[in-house]
Each structure stands twice: as structure tokens, then as C-alpha cells.
BALOBA-1460 file (C-alpha; in Angstrom, 3 decimals):
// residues 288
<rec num="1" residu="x" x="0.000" y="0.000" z="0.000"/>
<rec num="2" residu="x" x="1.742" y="3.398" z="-0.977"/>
<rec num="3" residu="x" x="1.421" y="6.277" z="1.386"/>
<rec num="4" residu="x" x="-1.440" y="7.738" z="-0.485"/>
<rec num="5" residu="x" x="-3.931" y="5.161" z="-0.097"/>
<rec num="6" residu="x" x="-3.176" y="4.678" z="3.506"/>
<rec num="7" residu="x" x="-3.505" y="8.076" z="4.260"/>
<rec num="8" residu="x" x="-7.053" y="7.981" z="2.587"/>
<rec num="9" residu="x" x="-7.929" y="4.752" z="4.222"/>
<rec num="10" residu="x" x="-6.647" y="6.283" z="7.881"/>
<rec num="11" residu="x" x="-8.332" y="9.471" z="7.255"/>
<rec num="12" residu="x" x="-11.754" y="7.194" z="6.343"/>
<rec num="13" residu="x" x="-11.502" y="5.586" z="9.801"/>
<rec num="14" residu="x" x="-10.658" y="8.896" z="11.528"/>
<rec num="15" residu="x" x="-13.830" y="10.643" z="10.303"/>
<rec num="16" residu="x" x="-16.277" y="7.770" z="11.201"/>
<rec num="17" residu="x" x="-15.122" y="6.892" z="13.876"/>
<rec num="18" residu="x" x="-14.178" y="10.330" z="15.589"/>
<rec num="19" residu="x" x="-18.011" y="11.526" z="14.958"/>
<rec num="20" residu="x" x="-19.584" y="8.640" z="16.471"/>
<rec num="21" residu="x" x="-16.648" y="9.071" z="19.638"/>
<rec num="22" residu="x" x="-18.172" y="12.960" z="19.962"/>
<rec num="23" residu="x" x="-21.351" y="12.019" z="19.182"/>
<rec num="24" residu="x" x="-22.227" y="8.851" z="20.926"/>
<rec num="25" residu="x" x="-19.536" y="7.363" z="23.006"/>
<rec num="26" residu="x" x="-17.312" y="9.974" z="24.500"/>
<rec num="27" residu="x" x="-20.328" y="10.617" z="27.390"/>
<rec num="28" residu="x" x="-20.750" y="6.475" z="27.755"/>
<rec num="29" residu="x" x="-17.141" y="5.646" z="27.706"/>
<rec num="30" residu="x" x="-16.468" y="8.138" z="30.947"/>
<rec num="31" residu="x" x="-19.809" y="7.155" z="32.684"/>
<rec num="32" residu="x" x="-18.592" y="3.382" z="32.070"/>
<rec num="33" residu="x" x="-15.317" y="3.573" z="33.520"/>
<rec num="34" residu="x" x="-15.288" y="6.813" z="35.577"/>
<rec num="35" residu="x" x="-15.805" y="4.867" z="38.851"/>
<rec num="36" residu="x" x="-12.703" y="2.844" z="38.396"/>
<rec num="37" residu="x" x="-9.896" y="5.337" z="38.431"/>
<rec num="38" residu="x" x="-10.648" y="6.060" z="42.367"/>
<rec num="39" residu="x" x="-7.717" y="6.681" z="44.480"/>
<rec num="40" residu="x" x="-7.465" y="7.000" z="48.786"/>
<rec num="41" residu="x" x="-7.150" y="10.582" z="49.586"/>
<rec num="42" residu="x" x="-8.526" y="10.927" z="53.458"/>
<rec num="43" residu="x" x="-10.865" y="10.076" z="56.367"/>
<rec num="44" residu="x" x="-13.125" y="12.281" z="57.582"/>
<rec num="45" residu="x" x="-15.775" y="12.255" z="60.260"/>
<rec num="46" residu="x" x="-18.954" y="10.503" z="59.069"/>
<rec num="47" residu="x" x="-21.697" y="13.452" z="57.649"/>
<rec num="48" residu="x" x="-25.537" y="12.708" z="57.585"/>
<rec num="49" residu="x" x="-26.181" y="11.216" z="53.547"/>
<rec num="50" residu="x" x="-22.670" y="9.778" z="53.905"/>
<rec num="51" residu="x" x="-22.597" y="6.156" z="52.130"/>
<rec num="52" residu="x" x="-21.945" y="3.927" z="54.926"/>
<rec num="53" residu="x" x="-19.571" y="1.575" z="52.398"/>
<rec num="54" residu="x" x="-17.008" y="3.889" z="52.920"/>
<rec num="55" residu="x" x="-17.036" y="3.782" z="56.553"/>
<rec num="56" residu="x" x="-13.126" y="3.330" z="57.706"/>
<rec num="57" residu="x" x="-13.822" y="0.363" z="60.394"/>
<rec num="58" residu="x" x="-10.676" y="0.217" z="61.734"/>
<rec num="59" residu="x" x="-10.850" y="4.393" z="62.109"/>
<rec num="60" residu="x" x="-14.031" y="4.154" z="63.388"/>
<rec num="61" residu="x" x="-13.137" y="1.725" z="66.305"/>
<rec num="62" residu="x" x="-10.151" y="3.486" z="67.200"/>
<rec num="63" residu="x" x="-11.925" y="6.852" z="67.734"/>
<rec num="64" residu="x" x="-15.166" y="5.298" z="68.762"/>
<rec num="65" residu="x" x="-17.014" y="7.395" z="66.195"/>
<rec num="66" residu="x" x="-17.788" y="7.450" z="62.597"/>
<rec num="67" residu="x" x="-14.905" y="7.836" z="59.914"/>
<rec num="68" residu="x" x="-15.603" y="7.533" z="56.282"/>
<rec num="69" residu="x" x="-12.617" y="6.698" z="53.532"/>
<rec num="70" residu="x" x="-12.580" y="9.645" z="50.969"/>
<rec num="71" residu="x" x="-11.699" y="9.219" z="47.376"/>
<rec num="72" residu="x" x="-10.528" y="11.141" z="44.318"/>
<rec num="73" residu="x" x="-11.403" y="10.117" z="41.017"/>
<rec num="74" residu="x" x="-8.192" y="10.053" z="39.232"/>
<rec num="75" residu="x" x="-8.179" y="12.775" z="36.103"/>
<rec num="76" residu="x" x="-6.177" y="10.564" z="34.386"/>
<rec num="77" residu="x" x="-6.834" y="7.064" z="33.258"/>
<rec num="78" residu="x" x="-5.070" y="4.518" z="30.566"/>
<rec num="79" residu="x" x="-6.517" y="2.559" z="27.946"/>
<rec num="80" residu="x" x="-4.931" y="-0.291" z="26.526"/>
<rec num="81" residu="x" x="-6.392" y="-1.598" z="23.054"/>
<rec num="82" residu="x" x="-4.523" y="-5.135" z="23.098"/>
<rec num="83" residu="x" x="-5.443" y="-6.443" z="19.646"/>
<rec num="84" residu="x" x="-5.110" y="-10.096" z="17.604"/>
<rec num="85" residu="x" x="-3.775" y="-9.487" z="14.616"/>
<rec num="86" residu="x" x="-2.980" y="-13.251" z="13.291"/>
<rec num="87" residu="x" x="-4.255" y="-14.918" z="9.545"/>
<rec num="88" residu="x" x="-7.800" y="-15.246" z="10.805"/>
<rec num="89" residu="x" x="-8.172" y="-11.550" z="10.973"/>
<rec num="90" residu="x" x="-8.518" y="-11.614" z="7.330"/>
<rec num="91" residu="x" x="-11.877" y="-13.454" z="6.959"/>
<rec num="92" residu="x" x="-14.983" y="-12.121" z="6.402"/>
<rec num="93" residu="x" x="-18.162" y="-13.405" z="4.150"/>
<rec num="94" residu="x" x="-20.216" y="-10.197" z="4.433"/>
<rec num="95" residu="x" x="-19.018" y="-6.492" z="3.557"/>
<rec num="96" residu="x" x="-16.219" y="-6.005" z="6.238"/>
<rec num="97" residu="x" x="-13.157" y="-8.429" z="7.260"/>
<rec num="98" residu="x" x="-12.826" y="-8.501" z="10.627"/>
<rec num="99" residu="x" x="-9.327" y="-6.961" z="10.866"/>
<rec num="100" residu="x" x="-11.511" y="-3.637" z="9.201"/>
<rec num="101" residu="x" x="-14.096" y="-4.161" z="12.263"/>
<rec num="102" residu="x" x="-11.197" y="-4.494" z="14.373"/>
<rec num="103" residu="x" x="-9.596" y="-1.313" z="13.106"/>
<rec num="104" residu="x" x="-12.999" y="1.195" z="13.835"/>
<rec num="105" residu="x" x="-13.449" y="-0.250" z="16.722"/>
<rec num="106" residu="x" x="-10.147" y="0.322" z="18.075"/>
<rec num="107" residu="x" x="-10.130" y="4.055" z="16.563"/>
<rec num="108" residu="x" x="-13.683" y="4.737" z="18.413"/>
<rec num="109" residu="x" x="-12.760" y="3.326" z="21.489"/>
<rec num="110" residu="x" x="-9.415" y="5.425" z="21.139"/>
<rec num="111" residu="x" x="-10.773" y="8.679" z="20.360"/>
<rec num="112" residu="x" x="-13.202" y="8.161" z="23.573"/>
<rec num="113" residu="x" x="-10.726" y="7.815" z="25.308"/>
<rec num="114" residu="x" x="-8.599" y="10.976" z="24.482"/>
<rec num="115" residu="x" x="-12.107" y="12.624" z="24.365"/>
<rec num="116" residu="x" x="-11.978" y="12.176" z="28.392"/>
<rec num="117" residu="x" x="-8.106" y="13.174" z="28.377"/>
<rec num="118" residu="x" x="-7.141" y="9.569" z="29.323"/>
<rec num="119" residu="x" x="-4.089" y="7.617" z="27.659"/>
<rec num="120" residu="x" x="-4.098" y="5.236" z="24.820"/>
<rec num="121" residu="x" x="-1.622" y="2.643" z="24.429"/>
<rec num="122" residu="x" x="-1.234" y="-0.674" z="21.736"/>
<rec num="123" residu="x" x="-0.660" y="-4.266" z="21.906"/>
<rec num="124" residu="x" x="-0.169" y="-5.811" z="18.344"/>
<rec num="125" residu="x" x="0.215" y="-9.528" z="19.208"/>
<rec num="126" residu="x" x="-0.216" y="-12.757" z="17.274"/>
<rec num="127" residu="x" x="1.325" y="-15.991" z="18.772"/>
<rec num="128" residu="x" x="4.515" y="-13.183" z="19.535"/>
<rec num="129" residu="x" x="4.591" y="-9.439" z="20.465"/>
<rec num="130" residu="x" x="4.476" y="-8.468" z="17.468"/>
<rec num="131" residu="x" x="4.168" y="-4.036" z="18.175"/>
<rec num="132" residu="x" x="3.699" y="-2.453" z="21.258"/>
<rec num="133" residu="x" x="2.907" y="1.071" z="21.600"/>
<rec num="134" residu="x" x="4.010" y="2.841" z="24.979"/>
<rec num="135" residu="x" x="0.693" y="4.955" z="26.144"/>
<rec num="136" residu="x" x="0.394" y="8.083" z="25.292"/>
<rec num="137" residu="x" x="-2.427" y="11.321" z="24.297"/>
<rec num="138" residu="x" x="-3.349" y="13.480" z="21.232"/>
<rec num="139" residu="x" x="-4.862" y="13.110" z="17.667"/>
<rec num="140" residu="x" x="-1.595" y="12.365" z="16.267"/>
<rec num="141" residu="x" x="-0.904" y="9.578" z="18.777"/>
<rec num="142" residu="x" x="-4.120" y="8.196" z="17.903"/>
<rec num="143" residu="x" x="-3.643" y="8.364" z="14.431"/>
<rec num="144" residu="x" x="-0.828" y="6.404" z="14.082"/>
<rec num="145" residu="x" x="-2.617" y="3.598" z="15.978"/>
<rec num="146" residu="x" x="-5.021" y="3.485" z="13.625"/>
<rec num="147" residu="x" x="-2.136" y="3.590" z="10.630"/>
<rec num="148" residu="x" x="-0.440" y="0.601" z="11.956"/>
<rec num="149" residu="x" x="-3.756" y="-1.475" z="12.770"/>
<rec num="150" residu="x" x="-4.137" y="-0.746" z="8.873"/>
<rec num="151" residu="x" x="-0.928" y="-1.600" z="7.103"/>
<rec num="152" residu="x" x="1.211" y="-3.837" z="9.978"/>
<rec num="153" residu="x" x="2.273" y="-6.786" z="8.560"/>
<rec num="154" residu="x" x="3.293" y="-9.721" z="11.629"/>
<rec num="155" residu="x" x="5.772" y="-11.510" z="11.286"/>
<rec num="156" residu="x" x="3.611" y="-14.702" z="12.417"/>
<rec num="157" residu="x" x="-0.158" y="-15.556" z="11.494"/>
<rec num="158" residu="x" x="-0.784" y="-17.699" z="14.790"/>
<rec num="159" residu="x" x="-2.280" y="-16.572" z="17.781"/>
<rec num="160" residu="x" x="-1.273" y="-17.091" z="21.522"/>
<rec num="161" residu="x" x="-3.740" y="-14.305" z="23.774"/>
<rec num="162" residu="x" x="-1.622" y="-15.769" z="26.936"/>
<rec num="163" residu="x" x="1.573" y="-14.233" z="24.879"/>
<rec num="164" residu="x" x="-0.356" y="-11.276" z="25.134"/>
<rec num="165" residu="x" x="-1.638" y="-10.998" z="28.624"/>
<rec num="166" residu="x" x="1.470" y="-11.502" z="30.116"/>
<rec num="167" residu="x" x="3.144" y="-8.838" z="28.216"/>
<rec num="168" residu="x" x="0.546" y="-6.380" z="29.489"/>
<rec num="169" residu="x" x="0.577" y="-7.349" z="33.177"/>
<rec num="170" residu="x" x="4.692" y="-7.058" z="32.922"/>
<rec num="171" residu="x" x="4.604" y="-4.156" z="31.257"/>
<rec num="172" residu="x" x="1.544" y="-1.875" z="32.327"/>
<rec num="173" residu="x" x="1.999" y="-1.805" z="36.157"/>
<rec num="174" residu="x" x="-0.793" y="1.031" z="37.102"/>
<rec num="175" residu="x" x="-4.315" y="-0.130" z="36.624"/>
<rec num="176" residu="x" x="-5.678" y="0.050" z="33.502"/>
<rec num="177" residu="x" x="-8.872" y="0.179" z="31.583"/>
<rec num="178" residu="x" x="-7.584" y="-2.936" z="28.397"/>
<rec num="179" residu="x" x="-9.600" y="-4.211" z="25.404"/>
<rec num="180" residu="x" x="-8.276" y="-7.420" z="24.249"/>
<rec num="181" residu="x" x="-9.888" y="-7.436" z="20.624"/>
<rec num="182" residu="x" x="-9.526" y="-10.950" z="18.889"/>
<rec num="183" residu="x" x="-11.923" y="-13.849" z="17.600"/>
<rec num="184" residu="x" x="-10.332" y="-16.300" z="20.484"/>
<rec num="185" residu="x" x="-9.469" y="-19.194" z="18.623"/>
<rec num="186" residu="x" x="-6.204" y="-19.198" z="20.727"/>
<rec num="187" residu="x" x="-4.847" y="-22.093" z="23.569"/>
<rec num="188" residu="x" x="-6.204" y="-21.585" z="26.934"/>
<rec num="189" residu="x" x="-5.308" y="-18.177" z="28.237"/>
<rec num="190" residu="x" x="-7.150" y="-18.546" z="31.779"/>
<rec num="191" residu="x" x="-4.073" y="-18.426" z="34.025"/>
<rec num="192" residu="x" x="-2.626" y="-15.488" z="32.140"/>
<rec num="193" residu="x" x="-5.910" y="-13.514" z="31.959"/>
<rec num="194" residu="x" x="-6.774" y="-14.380" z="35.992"/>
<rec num="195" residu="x" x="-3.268" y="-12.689" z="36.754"/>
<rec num="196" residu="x" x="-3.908" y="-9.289" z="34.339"/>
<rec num="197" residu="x" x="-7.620" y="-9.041" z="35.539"/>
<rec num="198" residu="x" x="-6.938" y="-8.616" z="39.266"/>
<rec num="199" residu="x" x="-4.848" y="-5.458" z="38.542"/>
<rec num="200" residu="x" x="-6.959" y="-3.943" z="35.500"/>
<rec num="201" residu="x" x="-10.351" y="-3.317" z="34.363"/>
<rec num="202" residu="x" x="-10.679" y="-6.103" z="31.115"/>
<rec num="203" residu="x" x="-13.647" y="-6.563" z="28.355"/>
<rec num="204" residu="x" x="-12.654" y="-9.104" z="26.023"/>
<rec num="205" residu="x" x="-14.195" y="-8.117" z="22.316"/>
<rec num="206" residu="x" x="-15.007" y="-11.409" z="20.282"/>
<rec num="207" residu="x" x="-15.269" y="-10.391" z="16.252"/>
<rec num="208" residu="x" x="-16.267" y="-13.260" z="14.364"/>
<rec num="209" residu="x" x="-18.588" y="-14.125" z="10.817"/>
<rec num="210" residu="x" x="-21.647" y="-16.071" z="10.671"/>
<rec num="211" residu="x" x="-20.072" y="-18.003" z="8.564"/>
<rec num="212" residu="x" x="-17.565" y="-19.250" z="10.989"/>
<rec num="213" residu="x" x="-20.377" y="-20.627" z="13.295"/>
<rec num="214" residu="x" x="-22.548" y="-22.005" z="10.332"/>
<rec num="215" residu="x" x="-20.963" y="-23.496" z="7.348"/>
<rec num="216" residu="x" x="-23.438" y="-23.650" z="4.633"/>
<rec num="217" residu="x" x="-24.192" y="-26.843" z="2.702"/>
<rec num="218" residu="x" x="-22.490" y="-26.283" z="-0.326"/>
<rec num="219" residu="x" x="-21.148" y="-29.929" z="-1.345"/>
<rec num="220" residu="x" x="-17.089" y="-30.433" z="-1.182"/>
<rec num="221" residu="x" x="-15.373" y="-27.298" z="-0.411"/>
<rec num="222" residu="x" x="-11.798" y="-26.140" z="-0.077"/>
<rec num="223" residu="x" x="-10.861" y="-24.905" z="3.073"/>
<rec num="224" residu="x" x="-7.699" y="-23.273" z="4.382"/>
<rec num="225" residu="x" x="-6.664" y="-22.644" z="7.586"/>
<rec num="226" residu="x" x="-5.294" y="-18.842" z="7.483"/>
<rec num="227" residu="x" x="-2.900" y="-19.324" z="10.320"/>
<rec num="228" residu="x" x="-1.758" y="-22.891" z="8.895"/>
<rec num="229" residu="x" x="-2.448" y="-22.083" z="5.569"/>
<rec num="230" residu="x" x="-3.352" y="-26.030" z="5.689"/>
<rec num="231" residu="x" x="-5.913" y="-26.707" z="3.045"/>
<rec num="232" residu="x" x="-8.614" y="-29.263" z="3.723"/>
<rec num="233" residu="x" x="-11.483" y="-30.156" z="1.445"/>
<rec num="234" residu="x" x="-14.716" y="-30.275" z="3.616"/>
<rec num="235" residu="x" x="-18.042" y="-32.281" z="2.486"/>
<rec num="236" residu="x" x="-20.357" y="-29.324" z="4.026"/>
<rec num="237" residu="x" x="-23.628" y="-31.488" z="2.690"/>
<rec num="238" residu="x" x="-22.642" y="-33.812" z="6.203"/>
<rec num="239" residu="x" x="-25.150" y="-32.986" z="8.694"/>
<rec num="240" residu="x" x="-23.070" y="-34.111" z="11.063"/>
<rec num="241" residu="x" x="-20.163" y="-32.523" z="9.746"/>
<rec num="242" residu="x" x="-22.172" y="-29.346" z="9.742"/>
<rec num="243" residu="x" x="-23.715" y="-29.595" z="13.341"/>
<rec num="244" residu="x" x="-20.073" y="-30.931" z="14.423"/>
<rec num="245" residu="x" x="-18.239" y="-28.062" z="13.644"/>
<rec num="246" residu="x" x="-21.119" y="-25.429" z="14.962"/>
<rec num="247" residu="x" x="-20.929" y="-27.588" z="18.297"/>
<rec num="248" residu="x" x="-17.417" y="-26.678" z="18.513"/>
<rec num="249" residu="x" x="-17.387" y="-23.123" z="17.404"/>
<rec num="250" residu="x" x="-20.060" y="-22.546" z="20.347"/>
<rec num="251" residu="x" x="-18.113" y="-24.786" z="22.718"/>
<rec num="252" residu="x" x="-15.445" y="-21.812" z="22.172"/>
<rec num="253" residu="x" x="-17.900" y="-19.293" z="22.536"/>
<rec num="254" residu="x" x="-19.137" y="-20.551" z="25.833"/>
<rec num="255" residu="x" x="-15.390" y="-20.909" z="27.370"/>
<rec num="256" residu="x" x="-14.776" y="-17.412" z="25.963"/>
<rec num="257" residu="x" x="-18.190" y="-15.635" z="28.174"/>
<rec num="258" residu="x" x="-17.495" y="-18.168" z="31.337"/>
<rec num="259" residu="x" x="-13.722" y="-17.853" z="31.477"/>
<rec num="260" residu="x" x="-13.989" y="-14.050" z="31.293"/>
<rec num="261" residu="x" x="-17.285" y="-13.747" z="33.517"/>
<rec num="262" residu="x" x="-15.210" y="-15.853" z="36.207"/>
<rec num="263" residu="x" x="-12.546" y="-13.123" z="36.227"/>
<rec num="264" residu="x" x="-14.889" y="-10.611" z="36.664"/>
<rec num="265" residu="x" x="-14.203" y="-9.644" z="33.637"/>
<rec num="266" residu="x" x="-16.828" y="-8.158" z="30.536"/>
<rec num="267" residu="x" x="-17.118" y="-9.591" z="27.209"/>
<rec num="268" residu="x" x="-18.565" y="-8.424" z="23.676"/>
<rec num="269" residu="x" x="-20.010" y="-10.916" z="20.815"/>
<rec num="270" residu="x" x="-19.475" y="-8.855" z="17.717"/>
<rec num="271" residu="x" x="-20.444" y="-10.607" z="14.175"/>
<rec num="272" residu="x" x="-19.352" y="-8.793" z="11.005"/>
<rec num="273" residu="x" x="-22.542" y="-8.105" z="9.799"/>
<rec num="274" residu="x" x="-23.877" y="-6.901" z="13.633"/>
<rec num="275" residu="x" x="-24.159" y="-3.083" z="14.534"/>
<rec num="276" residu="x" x="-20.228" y="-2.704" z="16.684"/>
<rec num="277" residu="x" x="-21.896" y="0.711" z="17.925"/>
<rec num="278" residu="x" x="-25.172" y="-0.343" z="19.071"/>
<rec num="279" residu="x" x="-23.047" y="-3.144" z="20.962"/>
<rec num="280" residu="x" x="-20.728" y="-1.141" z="22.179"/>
<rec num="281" residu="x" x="-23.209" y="1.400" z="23.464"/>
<rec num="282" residu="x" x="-25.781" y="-1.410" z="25.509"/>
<rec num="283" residu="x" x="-22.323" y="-2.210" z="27.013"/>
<rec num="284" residu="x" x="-21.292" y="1.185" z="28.126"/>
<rec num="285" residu="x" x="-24.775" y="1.664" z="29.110"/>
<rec num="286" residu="x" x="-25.029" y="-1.577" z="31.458"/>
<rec num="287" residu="x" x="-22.016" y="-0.660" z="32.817"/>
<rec num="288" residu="x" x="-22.553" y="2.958" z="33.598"/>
């Protein structure tokens, strides 16, 4: 791609995705995560309207009155967009791949983010580290995240999330708010994700196409594995074959929402031909 048509294609991302970060998500994203920023400032004596889950016990039994723990919302948070970008990024059956779905999303949740004067930072992975971008603010900043979710090329096209995770918990030591973007098809992550989610706020983001839960019956088809590149030849008129493989690709599904839920961590089911914003808006919403 010559620098021409990837300044086009960044400056199509910036303008779609910018307006719907001032328009729609800029308010959500701070009511969403505003609350988890908080850091100890005081005590005080307890006030009538006080919310008793701040009382300071051990204050309070020392003194043999009231004390309540005051906070300070910290002006200053840090999102980390930590983002898959192996061979299965490039599928997609509808009008988007899902590295393009990838790419607004990132740029929208990034421009909220600087919309509320809050860090971004950037975790390329794919079964390696394959970029990582220190946090940092400004339009420029954010623009060249969005240039290299566009044009990187990794130097592997296999994915490994707990490669990922443990990057971020070594290298981000303040609490963080991090999107892991990816469709999940990875080895099991759970000890590596139960380590980064008690220190920072996680959603994991699943992007995947309907075809990848449903293969049609279309007779023999050839089938290649984009992080392989192994080519099979499927006979997709097997009803078992068929409810088989939509058994499994649900069986992932299901260890993706329970392994997450049982961090306390959020999760997003995005298909390529779904809405991202009205997604990403019932989640900001529930969470506000």
C-alpha cells in the first residue's frame, strides 16, 4: 500500500469513527469507567447522607465514632487496546473483514478515550509481540494507531492471547482500563488472563462471521486454515459434519463468556454483519 492510499484509508476511519466518539460514546465511555480510576485521599468524620460503604472500620473503632474513607477520582486514566492481529483476521463473508471491524473499533474506542483526556496505548500480538505502543495522548498519537492497525504486517499468522496478557501485566503496572480485541481461537489463556484481571479493568471483544459458526451446505469445499495455511477439502452437505463443527465453534464461545465472567471480567459478541456501535453502546450503558 503506498502512502497515499493509507492516508485515505486512515483518514476514512478517523472521520467515522471520531463523529460517532463525539457524538455517541465519548459521554458512555467516561460514565462506564469513571468509577474505576478512584484513588485514597482521606478520612473524615462521618456526615448525615454519607454512604456507609465507605465507613473506615478500623478508624471508626479506634476513635469510637464514625470515619468515612474519601476518594478522588483520578483525572487521568489509561486505555490499553490489546489487539489479535494473526491470519484469521482476514476473513470475512459479508461487507467487512474482521481486521476492518477491528480497526474502527479500536479508533472509536481510542478517540473516547482521548475525548476524556485519558491515555491510549497498543498491543499488536499474534502468537509473539508483534508491536507495542508505549501509552500516550493526542490526535496524532491516535492516528498512528489506527495507521499501523491498517498496514502492519506480523511476522507470524498464529495466535497465543496468553503471549499477550502476560506482556501487558509485565509491562503496564498502574491499573488500567484494556480491550483485548480478537476472535479467540487461541490455547487456553485462563491463568494469564486471571493474573492481568486482578490489577486492570478487562472486556474481552469477540469479532467473528456467521459463517464461521454455520458453514453452509455447499457440497465439497476447499478450506484453508489462514494461520496454517493447511488446506482441507470439507463435504459441508454432512449434517453431522455441519452440526459438528457449529458444536465446537459454540463450545469456544461458551469458554470465551465463562472464562472471562469468572474473572470478573466483561465480554462483547461482535459478528461482522452486527451493529459494533449499538453493541458497544448497551455495554457502556449496562455498565454505567
Amino acid at each position: 500500500m503506498d502512502a497515499k492510499d493509507l492516508l485515505k484509508k486512515v483518514r476514512k476511519v478517523e472521520i467515522k469513527t471520531k463523529r460517532l466518539s463525539n457524538n455517541l460514546f465519548g459521554g458512555e465511555y467516561h460514565s462506564a469507567f469513571k468509577g474505576r480510576g478512584m484513588t485514597f485521599s482521606e478520612v473524615r468524620g462521618y456526615e448525615f447522607g454519607d454512604d456507609v460503604r465507605t465507613i473506615d472500620w478500623n478508624v471508626t473503632a479506634r476513635y469510637n465514632q464514625p470515619f468515612i474513607k474519601v476518594f478522588e477520582e483520578e483525572r487521568e486514566l489509561t486505555l490499553m487496546l490489546i489487539i489479535d492481529i494473526s491470519g484469521s483476521k482476514y476473513f470475512g463473508t459479508d461487507s467487512q473483514l474482521k481486521k476492518e471491524i477491528v480497526t474502527e473499533i479500536s479508533a472509536t474506542l481510542a478517540f473516547s478515550a482521548i475525548q476524556n483526556n485519558d491515555k491510549v496505548g497498543l498491543i499488536l500480538f499474534s502468537d509473539q509481540i508483534e508491536l507495542f505502543i508505549p501509552p500516550s495522548k493526542g490526535k496524532s498519537h491516535i492516528l498512528r494507531i489506527i495507521r499501523e492497525l491498517i498496514e502492519f504486517k506480523p511476522a507470524s499468522l498464529k495466535t497465543d492471547i496468553s503471549v499477550a496478557l502476560k506482556f501487558f501485566s509485565n509491562i503496564v503496572t498502574k491499573k488500567s482500563i484494556a480491550f483485548i480485541i480478537s476472535d479467540f481461537n487461541s490455547n487456553d489463556y485462563s491463568k494469564s488472563l486471571s493474573i492481568a484481571s486482578k490489577k486492570h479493568d478487562i472486556t474481552g471483544i469477540r469479532i467473528f462471521d456467521r459463517f464461521e459458526e454455520d458453514i453452509p451446505n455447499i457440497g465439497f469445499v476447499p478450506m484453508l486454515d489462514q494461520e496454517s495455511f493447511e488446506l482441507k477439502y470439507i463435504d459441508t452437505s454432512s449434517k453431522k459434519i455441519r452440526t459438528d463443527y457449529k458444536a465446537k465453534c459454540l463450545g469456544r464461545k461458551k469458554n470465551f463468556e465463562d472464562l472471562f465472567k469468572r474473572n470478573g471480567s466483561g465480554t462483547i459478541n461482535c459478528r461482522t454483519d452486527q451493529s459494533y456501535v449499538k453493541l458497544l453502546l448497551g455495554y457502556f450503558k449496562n455498565r454505567g
